[in-house]
N, C-alpha and C positions, 0 to 999 in steps of 0.2 A: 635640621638646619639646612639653607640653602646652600647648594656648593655651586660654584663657577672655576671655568676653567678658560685661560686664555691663551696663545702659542704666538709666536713671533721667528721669525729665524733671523740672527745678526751674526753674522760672519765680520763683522768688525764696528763700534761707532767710538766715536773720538769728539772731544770736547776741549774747544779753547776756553777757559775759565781764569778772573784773577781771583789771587790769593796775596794772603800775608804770606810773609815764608817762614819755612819749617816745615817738620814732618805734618800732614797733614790729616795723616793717619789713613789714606785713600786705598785700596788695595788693587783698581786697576794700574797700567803702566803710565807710573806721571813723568814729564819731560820738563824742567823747569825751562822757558821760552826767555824769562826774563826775571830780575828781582822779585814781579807782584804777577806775572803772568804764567800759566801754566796748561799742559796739554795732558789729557788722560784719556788714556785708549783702555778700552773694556774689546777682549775678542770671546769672552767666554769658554777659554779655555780648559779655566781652572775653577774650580766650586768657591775657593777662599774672593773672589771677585763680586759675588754675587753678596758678599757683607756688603758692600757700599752703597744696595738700594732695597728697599722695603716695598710691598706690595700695597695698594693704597687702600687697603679696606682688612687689614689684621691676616692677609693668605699667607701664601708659605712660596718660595720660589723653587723653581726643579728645573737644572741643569741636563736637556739631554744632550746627542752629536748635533751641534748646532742651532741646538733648539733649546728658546728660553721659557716655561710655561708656568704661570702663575696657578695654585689650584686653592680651592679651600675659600670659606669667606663666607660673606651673607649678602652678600648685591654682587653685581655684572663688575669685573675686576677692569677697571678703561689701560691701565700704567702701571709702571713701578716705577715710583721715586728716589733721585739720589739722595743719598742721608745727609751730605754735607752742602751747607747752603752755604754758596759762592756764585760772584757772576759768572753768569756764561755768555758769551759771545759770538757761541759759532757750539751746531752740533752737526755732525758729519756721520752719516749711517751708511755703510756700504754693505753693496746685495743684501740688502732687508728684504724680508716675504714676510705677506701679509697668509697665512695658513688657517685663517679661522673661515670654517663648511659656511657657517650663516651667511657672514657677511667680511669682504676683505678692507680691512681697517687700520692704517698704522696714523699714531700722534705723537708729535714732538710740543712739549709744553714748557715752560719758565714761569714765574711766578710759583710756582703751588707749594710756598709755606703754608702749612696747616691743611693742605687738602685732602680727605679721607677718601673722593671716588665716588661718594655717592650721587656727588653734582658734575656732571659731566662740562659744564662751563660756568663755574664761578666765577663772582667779580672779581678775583685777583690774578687768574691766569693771564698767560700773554703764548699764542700759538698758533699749531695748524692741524689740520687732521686730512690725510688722503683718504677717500671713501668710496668704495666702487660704484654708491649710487651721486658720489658728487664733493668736491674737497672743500673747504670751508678755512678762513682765518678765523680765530678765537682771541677775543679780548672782551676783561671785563667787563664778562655778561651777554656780551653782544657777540654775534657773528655774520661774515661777510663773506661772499663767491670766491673763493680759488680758483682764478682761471687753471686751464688745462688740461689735459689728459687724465681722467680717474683712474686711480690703480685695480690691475687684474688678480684674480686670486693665486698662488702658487710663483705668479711670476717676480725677478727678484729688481731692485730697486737700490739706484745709488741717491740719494739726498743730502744738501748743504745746504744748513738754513743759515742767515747771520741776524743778531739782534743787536742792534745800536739802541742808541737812546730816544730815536724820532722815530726807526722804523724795524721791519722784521724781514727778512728776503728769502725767496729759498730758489732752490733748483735744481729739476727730478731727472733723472736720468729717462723718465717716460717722456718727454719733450726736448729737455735741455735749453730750455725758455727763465731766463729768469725775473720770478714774480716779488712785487713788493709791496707791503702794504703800510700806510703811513701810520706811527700808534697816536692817539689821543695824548697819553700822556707816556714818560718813561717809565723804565720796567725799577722795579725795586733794586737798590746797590747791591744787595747781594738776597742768594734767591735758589729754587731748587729747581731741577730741571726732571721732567718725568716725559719718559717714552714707552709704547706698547703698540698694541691693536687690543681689540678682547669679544669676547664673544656672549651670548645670552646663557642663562643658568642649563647646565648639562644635566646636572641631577639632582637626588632630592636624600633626605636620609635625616639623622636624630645625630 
C-alpha cells in the first residue's frame, strides 16, 4: 500500500463559526461569542483535540511538539477536515510553517462536505492555497492568481482569511496586503472547513 505523509506546525488556529447552541460535542476550546455564534481555538496541545478532524483520504493523525502530521493512506494527504459541519466565517492560523522538503504548501478550504482528498479542487470547495511556486484562490473547479508574496519553506506565517456570502479575504503576515476575491456564488449554510500543506508519497510497503 501507498503510504503518504504530510507535516504542518500550528502553534495556534481559531475559527469564528455559527452554530445552534448546546454542547456541540467540539473538543478544541469553544468561546460562545453569541446565542448562534461561536469561536474555537485548536493549539494542539492536547491529543483529545485532534478528535475533531479526520484525515481526508482514511490516514491516521500524530501529534508531535508542535507538529501536526498526517501518515498512512493511499494518495498524497492535501488536509484534515473538521468533523463538524458548521459555518465558518473567519479562519485565523498563527505562526503556521509550511515543513514539507518537496514543496512548502499550506490550504485553508470551506465547503468540503464529502471530500475524500483525492481531488485537490472539487466543485464544492471555496479557498486558498499559499505555494512556494505561486498562491492560487480555489472555487468550484476553477482557480485564480493570489496576488503576493509566496510562502518560504520553514518560515512561520500568521493568516486571516474571512468568508462572507459574496466574497473570501485573507491576509498573510508575508506582506500584510489584504486580498479579495469576489465568489460566483455563496458558500453552503453550513459546511466543513479543512486546513494542511502535504507532501508526495514518502514510501511504499504491503
Amino acid at each position: 500500500m501507498k503510504r503518504t505523509f504530510t507535516a504542518l506546525i500550528l502553534t495556534n488556529i481559531s475559527f469564528l463559526l455559527t452554530a445552534q447552541t448546546g454542547n456541540l460535542g467540539l473538543h478544541g476550546r469553544v468561546t460562545w461569542l453569541s446565542d448562534t455564534r461561536i469561536r474555537v481555538e485548536y493549539d494542539w496541545s492536547d491529543n483529545s483535540q485532534l478528535l475533531d478532524w479526520t484525515p481526508t483520504d482514511g490516514s491516521s493523525l500524530v501529534r508531535g511538539t508542535g507538529t501536526l502530521s498526517i501518515t498512512g493512506g493511499i494518495a498524497s494527504v492535501r488536509s484534515m477536515v473538521l468533523k463538524q459541519p458548521i459555518k465558518c466565517t473567519r479562519i485565523y492560523a498563527q505562526d503556521v510553517k509550511a515543513i514539507n522538503a518537496e514543496i512548502a504548501h499550506l490550504n485553508f478550504i470551506t465547503n468540503v462536505v464529502g471530500w475524500t482528498g483525492f481531488n485537490f479542487n472539487p466543485p464544492e470547495i471555496i479557498g486558498l492555497i499559499y505555494i512556494s511556486s505561486g498562491n492560487f484562490w480555489l472555487e468550484n473547479e476553477a482557480h485564480s492568481t493570489l496576488p503576493g508574496p509566496t510562502i518560504v519553506l520553514g518560515n512561520k506565517y500568521t493568516i486571516d482569511i474571512n468568508i462572507s456570502e459574496t466574497t473570501i479575504t485573507t491576509k498573510s503576515s508575508a506582506s500584510n496586503n489584504l486580498y479579495t476575491h469576489d465568489l460566483s456564488s455563496p458558500p453552503d449554510p453550513e459546511r466543513q472547513v479543512a486546513v494542511g500543506g502535504w507532501e508526495a508519497i514518502q514510501s511504499g510497503g504491503n
